[in-house]
TORTORDO-602132 format. One record per atom (N, C-alpha, C): residue in one letter; y, x, z. Coordinates in Angstrom, 1 decimal, padded with zeros to 4 digits. Atoms other than C-alpha are relative to their C-alpha. Last residue first. Layout:
<atoms>
   type        v        u        w
      A        Y        X        Z
...
</atoms>
This chain:
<atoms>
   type        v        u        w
      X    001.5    000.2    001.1
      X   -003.0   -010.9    020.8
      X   -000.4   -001.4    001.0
      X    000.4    001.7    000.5
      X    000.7   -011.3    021.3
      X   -001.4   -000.2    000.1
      X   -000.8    001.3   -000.6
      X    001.1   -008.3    024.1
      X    000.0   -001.3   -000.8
      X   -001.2    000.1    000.9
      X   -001.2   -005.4    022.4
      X    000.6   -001.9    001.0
      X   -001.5   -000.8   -000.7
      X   -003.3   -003.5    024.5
      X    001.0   -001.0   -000.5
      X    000.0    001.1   -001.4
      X   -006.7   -005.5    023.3
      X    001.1    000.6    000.8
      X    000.6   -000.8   -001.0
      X   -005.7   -004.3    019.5
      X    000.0   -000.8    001.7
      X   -000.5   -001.3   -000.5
      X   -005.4   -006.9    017.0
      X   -000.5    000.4    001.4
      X   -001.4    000.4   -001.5
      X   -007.9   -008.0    015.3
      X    000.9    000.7    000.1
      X    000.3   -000.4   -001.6
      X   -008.7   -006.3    011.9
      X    000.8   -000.7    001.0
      X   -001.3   -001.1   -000.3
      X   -006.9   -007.9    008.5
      X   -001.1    000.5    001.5
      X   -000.5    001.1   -001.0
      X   -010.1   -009.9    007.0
      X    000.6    001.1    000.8
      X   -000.3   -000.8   -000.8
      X   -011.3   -008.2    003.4
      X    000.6   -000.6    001.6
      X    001.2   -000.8   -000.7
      X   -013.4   -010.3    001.4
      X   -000.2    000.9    001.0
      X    000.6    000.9   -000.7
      X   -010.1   -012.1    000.6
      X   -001.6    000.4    001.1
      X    000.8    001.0    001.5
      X   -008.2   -009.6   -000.6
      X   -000.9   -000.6    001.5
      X    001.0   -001.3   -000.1
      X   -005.2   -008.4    001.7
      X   -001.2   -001.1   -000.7
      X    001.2    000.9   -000.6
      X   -002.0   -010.8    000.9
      X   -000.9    001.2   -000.1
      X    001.3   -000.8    000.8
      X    001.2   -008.4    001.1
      X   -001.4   -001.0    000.2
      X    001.4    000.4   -000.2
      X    004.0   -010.2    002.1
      X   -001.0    000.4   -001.0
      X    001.2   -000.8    000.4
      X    008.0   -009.0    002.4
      X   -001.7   -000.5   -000.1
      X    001.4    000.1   -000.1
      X    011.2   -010.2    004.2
      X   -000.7    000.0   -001.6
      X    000.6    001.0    000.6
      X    014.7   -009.8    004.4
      X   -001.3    000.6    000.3
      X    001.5   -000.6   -000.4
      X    017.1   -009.0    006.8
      X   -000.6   -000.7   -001.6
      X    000.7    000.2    001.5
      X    021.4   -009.7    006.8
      X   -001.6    000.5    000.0
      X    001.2   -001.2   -000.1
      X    023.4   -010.5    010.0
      X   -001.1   -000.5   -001.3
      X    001.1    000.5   -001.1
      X    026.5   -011.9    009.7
      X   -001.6    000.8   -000.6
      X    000.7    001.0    000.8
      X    029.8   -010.4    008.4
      X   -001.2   -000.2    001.0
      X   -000.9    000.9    000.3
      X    030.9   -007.3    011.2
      X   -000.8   -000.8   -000.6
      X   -001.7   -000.6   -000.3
      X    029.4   -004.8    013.7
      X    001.1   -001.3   -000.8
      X   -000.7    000.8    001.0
      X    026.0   -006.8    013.8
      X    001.3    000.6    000.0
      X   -001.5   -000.1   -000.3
      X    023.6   -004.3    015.6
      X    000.5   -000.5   -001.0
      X    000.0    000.1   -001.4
      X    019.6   -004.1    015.3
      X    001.5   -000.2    000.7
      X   -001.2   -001.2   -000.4
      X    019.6   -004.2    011.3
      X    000.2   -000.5    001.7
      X   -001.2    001.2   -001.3
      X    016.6   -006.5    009.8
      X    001.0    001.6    000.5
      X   -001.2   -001.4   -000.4
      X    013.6   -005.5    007.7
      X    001.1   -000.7    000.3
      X   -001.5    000.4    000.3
      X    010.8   -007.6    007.6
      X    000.7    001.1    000.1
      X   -000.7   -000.7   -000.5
      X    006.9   -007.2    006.6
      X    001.8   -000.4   -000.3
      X   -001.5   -000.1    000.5
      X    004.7   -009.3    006.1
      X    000.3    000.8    000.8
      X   -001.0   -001.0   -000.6
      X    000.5   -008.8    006.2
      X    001.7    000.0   -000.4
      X   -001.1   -000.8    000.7
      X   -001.8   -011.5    004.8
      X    001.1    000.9    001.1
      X    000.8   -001.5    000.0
      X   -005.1   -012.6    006.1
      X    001.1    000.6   -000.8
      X   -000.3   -000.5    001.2
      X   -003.3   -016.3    005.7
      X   -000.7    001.1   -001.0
      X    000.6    001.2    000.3
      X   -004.4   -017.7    009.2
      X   -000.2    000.3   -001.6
      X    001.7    000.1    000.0
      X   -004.1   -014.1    010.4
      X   -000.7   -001.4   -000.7
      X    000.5    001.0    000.1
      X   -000.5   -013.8    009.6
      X   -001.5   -000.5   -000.8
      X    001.3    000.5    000.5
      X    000.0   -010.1    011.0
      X   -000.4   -001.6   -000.2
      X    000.7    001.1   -001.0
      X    003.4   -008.9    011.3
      X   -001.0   -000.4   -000.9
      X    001.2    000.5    000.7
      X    004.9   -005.4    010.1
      X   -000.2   -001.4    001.4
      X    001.2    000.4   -001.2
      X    008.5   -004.6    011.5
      X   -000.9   -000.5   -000.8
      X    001.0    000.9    000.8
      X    011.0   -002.6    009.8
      X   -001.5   -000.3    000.8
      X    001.2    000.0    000.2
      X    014.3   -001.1    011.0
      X   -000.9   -000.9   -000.4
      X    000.6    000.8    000.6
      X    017.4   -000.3    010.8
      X   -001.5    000.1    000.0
      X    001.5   -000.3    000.4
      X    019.2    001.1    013.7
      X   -000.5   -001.2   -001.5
      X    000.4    001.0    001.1
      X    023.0    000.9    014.8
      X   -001.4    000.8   -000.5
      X    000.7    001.0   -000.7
      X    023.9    002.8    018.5
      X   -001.3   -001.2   -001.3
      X    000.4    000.2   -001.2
      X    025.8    005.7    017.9
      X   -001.7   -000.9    000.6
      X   -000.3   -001.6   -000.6
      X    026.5    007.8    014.4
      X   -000.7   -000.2    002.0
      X   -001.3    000.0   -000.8
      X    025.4    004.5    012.4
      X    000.0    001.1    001.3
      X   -000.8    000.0    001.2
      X    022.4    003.7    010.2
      X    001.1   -000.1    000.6
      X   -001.4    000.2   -000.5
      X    019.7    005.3    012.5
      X    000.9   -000.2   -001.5
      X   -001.2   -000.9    000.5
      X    016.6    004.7    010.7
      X    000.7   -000.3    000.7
      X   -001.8    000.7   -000.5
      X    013.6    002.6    012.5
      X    000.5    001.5   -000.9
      X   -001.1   -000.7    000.3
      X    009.7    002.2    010.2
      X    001.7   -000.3    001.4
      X    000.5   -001.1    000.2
      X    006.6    000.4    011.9
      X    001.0    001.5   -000.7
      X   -000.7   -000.9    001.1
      X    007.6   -001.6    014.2
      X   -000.9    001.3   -000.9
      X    000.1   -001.3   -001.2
      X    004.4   -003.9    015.7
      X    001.7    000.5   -001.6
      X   -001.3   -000.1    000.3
      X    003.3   -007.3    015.7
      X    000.7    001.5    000.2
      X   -000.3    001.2    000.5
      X   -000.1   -008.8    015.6
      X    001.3    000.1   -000.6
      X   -000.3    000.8   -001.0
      X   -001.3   -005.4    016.7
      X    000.8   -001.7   -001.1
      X   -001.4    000.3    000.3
      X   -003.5   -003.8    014.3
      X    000.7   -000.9    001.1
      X   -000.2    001.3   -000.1
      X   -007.5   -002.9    014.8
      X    002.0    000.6   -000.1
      X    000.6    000.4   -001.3
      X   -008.4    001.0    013.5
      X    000.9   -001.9    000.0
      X    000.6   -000.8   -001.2
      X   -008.3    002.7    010.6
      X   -001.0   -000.2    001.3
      X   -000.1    000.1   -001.8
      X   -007.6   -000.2    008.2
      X   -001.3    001.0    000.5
      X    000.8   -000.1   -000.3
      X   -008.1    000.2    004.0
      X    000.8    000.2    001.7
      X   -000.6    000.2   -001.8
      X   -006.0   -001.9    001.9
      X   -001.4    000.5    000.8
      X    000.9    000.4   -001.1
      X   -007.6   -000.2   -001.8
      X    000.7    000.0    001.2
      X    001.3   -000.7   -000.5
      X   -004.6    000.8   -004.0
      X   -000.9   -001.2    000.8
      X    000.0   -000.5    001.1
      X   -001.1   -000.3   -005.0
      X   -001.5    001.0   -000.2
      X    001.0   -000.7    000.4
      X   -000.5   -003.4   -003.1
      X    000.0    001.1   -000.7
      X    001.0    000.0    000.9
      X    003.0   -003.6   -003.0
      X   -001.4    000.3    000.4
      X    001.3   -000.3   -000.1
      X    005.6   -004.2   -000.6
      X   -000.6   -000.1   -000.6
      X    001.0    000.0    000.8
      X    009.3   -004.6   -001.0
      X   -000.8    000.6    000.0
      X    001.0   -001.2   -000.1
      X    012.3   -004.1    001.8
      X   -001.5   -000.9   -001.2
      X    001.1    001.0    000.4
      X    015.7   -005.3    001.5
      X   -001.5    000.9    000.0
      X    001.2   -000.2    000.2
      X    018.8   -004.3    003.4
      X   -000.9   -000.5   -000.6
      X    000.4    000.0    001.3
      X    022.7   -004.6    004.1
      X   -001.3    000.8   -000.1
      X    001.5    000.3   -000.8
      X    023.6   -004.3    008.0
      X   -000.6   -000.6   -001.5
      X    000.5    001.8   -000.3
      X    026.6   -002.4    007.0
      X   -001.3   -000.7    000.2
      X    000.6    000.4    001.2
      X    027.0    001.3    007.6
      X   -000.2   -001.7    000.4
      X    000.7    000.8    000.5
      X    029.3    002.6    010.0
      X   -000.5   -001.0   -000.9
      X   -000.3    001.5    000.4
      X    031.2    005.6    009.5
      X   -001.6   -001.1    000.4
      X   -000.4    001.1   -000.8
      X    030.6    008.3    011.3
      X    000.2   -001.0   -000.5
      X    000.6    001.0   -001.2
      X    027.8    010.1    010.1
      X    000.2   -000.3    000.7
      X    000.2    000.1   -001.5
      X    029.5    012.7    008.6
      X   -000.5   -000.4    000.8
      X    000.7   -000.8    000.3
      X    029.0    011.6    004.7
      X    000.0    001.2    001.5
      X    001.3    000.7    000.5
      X    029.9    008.3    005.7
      X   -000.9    001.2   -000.2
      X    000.3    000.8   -001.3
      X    033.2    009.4    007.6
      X   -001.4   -000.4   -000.4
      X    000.3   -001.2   -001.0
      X    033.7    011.9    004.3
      X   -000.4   -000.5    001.4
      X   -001.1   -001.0    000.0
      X    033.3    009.3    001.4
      X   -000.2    000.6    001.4
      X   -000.3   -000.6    000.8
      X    030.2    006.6    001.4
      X    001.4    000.9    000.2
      X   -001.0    000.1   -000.2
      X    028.5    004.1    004.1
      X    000.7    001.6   -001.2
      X   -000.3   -000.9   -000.7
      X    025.0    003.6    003.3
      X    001.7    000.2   -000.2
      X   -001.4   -000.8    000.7
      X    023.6    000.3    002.0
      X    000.4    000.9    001.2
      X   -001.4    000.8   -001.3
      X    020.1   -000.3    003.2
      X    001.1    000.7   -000.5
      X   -001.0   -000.6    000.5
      X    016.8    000.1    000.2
      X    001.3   -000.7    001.3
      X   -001.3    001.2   -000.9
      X    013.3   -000.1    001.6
      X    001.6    001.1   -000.7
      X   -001.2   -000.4    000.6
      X    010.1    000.4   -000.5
      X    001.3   -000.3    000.8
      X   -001.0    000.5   -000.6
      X    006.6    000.1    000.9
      X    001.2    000.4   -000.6
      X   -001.3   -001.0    000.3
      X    003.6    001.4   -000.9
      X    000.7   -001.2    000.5
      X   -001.2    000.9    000.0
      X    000.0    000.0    000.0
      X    001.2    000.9    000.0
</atoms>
């Protein structure tokens, strides 16, 4: 599986510093592009990518979720701090083939 994420970055000398703050602008696209093969079980819900997109406190990141009824895997991407406009994310879904059934998740894990 290949993941793709594009977040706008802030541009001229504060941007290329890593002070400016970047806007909460993101999209993220998931492909099959191979055999989905699992290690070990999966938690229901887990991050799997964060970037800092701001000098302090602003994060972007990306969270896998497991919809077991589906056997499909989405993924969002979302920005942890709204500095201005309203908050922007999108989402992502990989179905896993049918013969294949996503692993529980792990017995650590808080939704399972």
């Amino acid at each position: 599986m290949a993941c793709y994420l594009s977040h706008a970055k802030t541009g001229g000398y504060s941007g290329a510093l890593g002070l400016a703050e970047d806007t909460s602008d993101a999209a993220v696209a998931c492909r099959q592009v191979g055999p989905i093969t699992f290690k070990d079980k999966i938690d229901k819900q887990d991050e799997v990518f964060n970037a800092r997109s701001s000098f302090l406190f602003k994060h972007v990141r990306v969270v896998r979720m497991v919809d077991v009824k589906r056997n499909t895997l989405v993924y969002l991407v979302y920005s942890d701090k709204i500095i201005e406009g309203s908050p922007k994310n999108s989402v992502t879904a990989v179905p896993v083939p049918t013969n294949q059934a996503v692993p529980p998740c792990s017995s650590t894990a808080i939704l399972c």
